[in-house]
C-alpha positions in Angstrom: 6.4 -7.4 -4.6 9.2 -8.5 -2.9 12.1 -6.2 -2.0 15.5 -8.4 -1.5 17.2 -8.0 0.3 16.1 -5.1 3.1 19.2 -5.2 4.2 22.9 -6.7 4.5 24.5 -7.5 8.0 28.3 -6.9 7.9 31.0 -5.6 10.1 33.2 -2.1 10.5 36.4 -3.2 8.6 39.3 -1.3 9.9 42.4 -3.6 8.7 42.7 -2.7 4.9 41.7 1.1 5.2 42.2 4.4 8.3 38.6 4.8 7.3 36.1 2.6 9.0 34.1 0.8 6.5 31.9 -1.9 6.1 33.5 -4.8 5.1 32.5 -8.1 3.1 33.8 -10.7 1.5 37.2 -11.1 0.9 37.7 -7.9 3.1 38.5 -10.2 6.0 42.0 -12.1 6.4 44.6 -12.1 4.3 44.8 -12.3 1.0 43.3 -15.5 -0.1 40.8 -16.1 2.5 38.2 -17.9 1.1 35.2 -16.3 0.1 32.3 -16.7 -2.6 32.3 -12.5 -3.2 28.8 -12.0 -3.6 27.8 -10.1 -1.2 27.6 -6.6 -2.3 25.5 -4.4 0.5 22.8 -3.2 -2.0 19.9 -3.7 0.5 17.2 -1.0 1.1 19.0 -0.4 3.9 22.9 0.2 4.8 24.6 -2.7 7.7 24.5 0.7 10.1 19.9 1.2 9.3 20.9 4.7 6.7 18.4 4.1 4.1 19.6 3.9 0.8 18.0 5.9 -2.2 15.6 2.6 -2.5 13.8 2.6 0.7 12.1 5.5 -0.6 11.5 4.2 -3.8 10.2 1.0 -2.3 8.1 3.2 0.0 6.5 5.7 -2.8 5.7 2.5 -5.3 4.2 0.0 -2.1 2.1 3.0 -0.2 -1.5 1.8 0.8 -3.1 5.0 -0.3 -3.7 6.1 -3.7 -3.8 9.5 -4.9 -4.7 10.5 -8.1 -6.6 13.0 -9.7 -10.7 13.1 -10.6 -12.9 15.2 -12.3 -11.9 19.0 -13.2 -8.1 17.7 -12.1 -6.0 20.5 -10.4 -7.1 23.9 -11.9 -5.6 27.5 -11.3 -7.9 28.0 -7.7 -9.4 24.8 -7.1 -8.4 20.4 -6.9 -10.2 17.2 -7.0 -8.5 14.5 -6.3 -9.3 10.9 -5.8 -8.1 8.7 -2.3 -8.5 5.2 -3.0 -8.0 3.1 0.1 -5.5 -0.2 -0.5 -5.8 -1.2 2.6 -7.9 -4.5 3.0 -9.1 -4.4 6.0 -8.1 -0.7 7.4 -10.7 2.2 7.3 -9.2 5.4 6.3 -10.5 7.1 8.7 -10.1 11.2 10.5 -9.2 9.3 14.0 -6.4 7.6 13.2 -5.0 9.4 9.7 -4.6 13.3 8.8 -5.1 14.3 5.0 -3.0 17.7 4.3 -1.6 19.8 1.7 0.4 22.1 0.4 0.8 24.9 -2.4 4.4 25.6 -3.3 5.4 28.5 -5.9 9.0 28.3 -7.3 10.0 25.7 -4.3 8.8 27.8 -1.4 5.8 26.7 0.5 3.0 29.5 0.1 -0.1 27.6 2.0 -0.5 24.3 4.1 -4.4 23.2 5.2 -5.5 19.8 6.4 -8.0 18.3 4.5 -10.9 16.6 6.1 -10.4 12.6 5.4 -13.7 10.9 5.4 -14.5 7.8 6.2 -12.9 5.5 3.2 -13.5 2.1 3.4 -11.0 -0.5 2.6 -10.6 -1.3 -1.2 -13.2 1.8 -1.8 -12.1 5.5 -2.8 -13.6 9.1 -2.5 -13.4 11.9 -4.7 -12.4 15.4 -2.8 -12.3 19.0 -4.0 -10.3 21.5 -2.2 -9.5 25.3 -3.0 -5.9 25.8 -2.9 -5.6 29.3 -3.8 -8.5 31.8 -3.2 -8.1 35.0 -4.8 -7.5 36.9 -1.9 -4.4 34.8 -0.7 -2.4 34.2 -4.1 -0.4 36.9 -5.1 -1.1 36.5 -8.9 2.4 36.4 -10.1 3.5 34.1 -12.3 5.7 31.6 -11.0 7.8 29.5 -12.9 6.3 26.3 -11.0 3.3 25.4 -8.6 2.8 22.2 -7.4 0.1 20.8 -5.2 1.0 17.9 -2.9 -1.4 16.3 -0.7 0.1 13.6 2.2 -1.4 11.2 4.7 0.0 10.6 7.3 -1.0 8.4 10.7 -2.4 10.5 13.4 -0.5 8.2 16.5 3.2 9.1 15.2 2.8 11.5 12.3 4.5 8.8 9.9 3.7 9.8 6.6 2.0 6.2 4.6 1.3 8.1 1.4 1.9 11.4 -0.7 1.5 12.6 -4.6 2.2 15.8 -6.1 0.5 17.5 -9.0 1.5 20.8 -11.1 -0.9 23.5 -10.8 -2.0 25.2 -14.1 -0.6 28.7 -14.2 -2.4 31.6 -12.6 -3.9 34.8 -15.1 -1.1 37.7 -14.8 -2.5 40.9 -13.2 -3.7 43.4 -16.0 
């Protein structure tokens, strides 16, 4: 969809306040100086390029990669998940995007692996499976939360294009 506006061009008002701030509107002149009021800065972005809580909104809802998951889900040890390709005419491809994860317990990350991307067409998707905590690596304590979340990210400038988390079922206490 469209996002309006991306963002607002205004200037450092200094006049009314110590405080630099960005000024619109009436903020300029005296009091009295025409002006319709309706510009607000709301944009994706702030007049100085800080993005606002948006962008990332905007980002999350419009990334070109979907992931979701397929068949046994995310279980205790082991993941399948689902990468559907949205791009139309991109291949999702090892040479020019990296597929990783991570495990995190209670917050903290406990284990990172990339995860070999294969060929995905455009429009198509691919179902993956992945073990995410072998026995011998998991300290079988419960945690209060484990998540799994798997990114893609573009091998040229490691930007990130696309991410999803999913909550691990709880691993068996130790007898």
């Amino acid at each position: 969809g469209l996002v309006m506006p991306l963002t607002h061009s205004t200037a450092v008002e200094t006049a009314s306040s110590p405080t630099p701030c960005f000024g619109y509107g009436g903020d300029f002149g005296p009091k009295g100086t025409p002006s319709d009021e309706a510009f607000c800065i709301n944009g994706l972005f702030q007049p100085d390029r800080r993005p606002n809580p948006a962008a990332y909104e905007a980002k999350k809802a419009q990334q070109p990669v979907g992931i979701s998951l397929s068949g046994l889900g995310v279980g205790p040890y082991e993941a399948e998940v689902e990468i559907r390709n949205r791009f139309d005419f991109v291949h999702l491809a090892a040479a020019h995007f990296r597929c990783s994860w991570a495990l995190l317990e209670d917050g903290v990350m406990v284990r990172h692996c990339d995860l070999p991307l294969p060929d995905i067409p455009p429009t198509k998707s691919v179902s993956v499976r992945l073990e995410h905590s072998p026995d011998q690596i998991t300290s079988r304590i419960r945690s209060r939360e484990r998540v799994l979340t798997i990114s893609i990210s573009r091998c040229a400038d490691k930007h990130e294009i696309a991410w999803e988390q999913f909550p691990c079922t709880a691993l068996p206490l130790l007898a």
